[in-house]
C-alpha positions as CSV (number, residue, x, y, z in Angstrom):
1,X,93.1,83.3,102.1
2,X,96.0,82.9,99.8
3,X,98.7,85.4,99.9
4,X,98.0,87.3,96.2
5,X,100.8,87.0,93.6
6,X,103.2,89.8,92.6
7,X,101.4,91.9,89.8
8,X,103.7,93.3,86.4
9,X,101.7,96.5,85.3
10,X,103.2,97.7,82.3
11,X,102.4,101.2,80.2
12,X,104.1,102.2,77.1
13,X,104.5,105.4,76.4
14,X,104.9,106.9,72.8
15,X,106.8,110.7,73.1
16,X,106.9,110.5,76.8
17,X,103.0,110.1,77.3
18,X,102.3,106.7,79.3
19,X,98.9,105.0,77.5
20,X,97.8,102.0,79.0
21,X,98.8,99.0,77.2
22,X,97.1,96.4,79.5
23,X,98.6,93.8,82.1
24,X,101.3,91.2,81.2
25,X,103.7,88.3,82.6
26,X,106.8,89.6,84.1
27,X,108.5,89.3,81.3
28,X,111.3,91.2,79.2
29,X,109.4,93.2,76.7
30,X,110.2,94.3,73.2
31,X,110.7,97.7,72.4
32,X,109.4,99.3,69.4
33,X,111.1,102.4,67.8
34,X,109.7,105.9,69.6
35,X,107.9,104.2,72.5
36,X,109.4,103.2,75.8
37,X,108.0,101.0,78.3
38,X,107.7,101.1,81.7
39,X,107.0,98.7,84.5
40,X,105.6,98.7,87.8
41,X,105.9,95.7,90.0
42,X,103.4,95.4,92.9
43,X,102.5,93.0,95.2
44,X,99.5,93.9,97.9
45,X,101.1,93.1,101.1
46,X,102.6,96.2,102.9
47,X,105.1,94.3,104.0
48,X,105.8,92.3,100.3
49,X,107.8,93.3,97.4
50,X,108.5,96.7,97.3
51,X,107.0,98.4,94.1
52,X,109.7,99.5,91.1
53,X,108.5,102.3,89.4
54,X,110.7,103.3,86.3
55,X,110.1,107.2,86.4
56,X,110.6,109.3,83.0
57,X,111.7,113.2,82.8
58,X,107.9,114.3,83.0
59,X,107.3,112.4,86.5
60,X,110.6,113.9,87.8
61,X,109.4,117.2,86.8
62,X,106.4,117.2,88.7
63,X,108.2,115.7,92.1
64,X,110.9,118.9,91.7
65,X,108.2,121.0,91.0
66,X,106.1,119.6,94.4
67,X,109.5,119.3,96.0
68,X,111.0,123.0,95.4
69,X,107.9,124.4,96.8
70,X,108.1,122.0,99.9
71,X,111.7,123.3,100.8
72,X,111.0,126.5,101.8
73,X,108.8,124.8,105.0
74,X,111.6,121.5,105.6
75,X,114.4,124.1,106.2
76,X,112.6,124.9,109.7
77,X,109.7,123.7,111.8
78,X,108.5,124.9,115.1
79,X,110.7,128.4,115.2
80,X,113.9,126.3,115.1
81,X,116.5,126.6,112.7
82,X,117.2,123.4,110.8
83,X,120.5,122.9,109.1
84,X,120.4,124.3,105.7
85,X,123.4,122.3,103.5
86,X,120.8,119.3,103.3
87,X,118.2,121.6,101.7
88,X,120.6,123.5,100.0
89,X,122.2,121.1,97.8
90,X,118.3,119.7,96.8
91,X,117.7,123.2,95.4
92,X,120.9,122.9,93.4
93,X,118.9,120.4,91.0
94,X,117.0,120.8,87.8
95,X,113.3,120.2,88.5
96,X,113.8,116.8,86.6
97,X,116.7,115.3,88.4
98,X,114.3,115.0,91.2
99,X,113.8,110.8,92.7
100,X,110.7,110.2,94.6
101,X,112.6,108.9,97.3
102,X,114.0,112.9,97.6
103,X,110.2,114.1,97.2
104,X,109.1,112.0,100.1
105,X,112.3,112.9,102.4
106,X,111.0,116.6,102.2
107,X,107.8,116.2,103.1
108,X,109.0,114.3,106.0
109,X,111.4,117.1,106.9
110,X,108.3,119.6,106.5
111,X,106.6,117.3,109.6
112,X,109.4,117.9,111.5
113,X,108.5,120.7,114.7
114,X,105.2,121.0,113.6
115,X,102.2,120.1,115.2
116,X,99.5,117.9,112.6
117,X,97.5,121.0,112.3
118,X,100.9,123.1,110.9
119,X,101.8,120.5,108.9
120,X,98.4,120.1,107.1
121,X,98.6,124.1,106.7
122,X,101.8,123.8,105.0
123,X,100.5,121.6,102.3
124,X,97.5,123.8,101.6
125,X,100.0,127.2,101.2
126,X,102.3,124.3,99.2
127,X,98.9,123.4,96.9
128,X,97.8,126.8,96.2
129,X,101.4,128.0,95.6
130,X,100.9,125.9,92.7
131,X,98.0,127.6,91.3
132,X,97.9,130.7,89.2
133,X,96.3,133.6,91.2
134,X,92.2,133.3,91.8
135,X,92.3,129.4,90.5
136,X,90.2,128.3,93.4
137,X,87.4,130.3,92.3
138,X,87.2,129.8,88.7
139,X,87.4,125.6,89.4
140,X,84.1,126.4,91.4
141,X,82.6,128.2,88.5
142,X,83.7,125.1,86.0
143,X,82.8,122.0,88.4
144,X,80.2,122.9,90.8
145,X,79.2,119.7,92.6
146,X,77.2,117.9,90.3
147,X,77.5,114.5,89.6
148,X,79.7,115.1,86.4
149,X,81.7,117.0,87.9
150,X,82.7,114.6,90.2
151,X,83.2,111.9,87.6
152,X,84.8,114.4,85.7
153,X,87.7,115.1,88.1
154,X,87.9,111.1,89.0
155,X,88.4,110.7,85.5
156,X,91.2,112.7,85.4
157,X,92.8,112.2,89.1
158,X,94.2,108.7,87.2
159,X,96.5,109.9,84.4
160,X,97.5,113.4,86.0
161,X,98.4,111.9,89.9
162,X,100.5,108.6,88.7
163,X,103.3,109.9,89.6
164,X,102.3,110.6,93.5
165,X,100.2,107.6,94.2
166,X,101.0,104.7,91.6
167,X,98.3,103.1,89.4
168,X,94.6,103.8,89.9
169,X,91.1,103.4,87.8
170,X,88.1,104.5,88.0
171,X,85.6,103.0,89.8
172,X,81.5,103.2,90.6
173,X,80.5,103.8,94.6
174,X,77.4,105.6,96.3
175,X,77.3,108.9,97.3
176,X,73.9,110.0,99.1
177,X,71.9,107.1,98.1
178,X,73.0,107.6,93.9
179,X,75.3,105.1,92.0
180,X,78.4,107.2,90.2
181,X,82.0,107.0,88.4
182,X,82.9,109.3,90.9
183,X,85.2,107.2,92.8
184,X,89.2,106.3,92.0
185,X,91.4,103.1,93.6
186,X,94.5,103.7,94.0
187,X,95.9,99.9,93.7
188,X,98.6,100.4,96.2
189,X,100.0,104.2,97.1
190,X,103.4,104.9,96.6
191,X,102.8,107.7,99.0
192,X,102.4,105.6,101.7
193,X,104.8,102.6,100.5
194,X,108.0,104.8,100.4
195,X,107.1,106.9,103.5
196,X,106.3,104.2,105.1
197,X,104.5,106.3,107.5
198,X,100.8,106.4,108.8
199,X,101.2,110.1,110.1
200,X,102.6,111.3,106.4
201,X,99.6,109.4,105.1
202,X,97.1,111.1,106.8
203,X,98.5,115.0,107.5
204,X,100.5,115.6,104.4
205,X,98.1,113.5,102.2
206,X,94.9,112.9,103.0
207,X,93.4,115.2,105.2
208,X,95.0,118.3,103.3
209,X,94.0,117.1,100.2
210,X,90.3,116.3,101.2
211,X,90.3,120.1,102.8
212,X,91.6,121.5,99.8
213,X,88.8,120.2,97.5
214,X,85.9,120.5,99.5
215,X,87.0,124.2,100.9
216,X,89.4,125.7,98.4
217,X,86.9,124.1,95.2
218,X,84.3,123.5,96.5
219,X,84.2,119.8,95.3
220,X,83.5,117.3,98.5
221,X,86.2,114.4,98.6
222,X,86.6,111.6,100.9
223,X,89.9,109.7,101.0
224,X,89.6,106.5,102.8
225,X,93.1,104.6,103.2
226,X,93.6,101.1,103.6
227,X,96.3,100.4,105.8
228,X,96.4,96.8,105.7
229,X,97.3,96.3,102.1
230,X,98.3,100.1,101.0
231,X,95.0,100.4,98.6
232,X,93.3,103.8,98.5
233,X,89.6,105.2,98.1
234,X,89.1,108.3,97.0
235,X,85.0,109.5,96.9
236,X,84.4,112.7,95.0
237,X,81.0,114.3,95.7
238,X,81.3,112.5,99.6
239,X,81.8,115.1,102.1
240,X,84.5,114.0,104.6
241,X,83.4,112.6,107.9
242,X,85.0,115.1,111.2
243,X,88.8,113.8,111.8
244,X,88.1,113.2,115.4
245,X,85.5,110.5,113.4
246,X,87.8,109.4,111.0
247,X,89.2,105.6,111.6
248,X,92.1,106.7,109.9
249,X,93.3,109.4,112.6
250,X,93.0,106.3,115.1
251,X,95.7,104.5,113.2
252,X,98.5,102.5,115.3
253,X,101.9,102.3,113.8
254,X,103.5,100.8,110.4
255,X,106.1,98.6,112.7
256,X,109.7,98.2,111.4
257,X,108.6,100.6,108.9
258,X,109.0,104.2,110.3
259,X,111.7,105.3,112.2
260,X,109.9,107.0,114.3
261,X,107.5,104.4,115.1
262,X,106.1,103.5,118.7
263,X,104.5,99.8,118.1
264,X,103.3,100.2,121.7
265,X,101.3,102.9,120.9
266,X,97.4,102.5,120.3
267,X,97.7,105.5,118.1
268,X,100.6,106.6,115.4
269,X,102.0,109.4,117.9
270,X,101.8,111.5,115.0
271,X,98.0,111.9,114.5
272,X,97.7,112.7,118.5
């Protein structure tokens, strides 16, 4: 098969708000008055073109946001002290001077002397940190798990998660025999591009994240990574298969990609 070409996806934006404004060559673009445009360039190789993403104050607010509440668990892992200038001086930002690539260095600071099970605990205390008290609850009460609900929060995992994962749409799959929009492709996570990392993938992504919907809301959700070309599935309404059953937690290494890689190694060391 033919290696797939470089992709341009461009989105303008009018007051800050990205609207999709459909695919085009990679080209310049014009710029009207009041909108600003923005361009993601993706190829679906892992080991391709890296992906640009031109990130506005709103996306930079949400990684400080994600990133401030990370710190207080990268400072130390394990019950050893870590040094704290490093940590310090990312606090010193405003929650929009925050880059992506500082988001992602704290969460793989927050892996650092734990085991996977502490680390996946530390995202779920991270994600209900970010709720207002007794959220959990009243999400159950709005979107039990009916077949709208699922489509419901598919819908709106695309506009609302661009920032963590990259582009996505909707799409249809099966859950227990039934044909639903309950299902969301991420084209090619930026997650797991700038990490770099299987073990980040699947302990400070997609298992806490699957946990957190179908025990904390009460909304099943399968995530099913593809680690050949960085693509992502994401199943609402599926309930998630054991991890000890999960191809994903039998993952080898990203070679020349992490630095903490073992490309001898059946299994990233990471998810043992």
């Amino acid at each position: 098969m033919a290696a797939a070409r470089p992709m341009e996806l461009c989105f303008a934006a009018r007051a800050g708000t990205p609207t999709p404004a459909g695919r085009a060559p990679p080209r310049p673009m014009k710029r009207r008055a009041g909108t600003t445009v923005r361009c993601v360039a993706t190829a679906l190789a892992p080991m391709g073109e890296k992906t640009e993403y031109r990130d506005g104050p709103l996306e930079r607010t949400f990684m400080g946001l994600f990133a401030r509440k990370m710190e207080k668990y990268a400072t130390s892992g394990g019950g050893k002290k870590k040094q704290q200038q490093p940590a310090e001086k990312e606090k010193e930002k405003a929650v929009w001077e925050w880059d992506y690539e500082s988001f992602v260095d704290v969460s793989r600071r927050v892996m650092v002397g734990r085991t996977r099970a502490q680390q996946q605990e530390a995202v779920r205390a991270v994600l209900l940190s970010m709720l207002p008290p007794g959220a959990p609850e009243q999400f159950r009460k709005l979107f039990p798990p009916t077949r709208w609900a699922c489509e419901f929060n598919a819908a709106l995992t695309v506009p609302f998660f661009h920032w963590l994962v990259g582009p996505s749409e909707v799409i249809e799959v099966e859950v227990d025999g039934v044909k639903q929009k309950s299902g969301v492709l991420i084209k090619k996570c930026r997650y797991l591009e700038n990490s770099g990392c299987v073990g980040m993938c699947v302990n400070m992504c997609k298992i806490p994240t699957q946990d957190f919907f179908t025990n904390e809301f009460g909304l099943p959700l399968t995530m099913n990574p593809n680690f050949e070309d960085m693509s992502c599935e994401m199943i609402y309404g599926q309930v998630p298969p054991p991890l000890e059953e999960d191809p994903a937690s039998k993952q080898p290494c990203y070679p020349n990609l992490c630095s903490m890689s073992t490309p001898s190694a059946p299994v990233c060391p990471k998810l043992q």
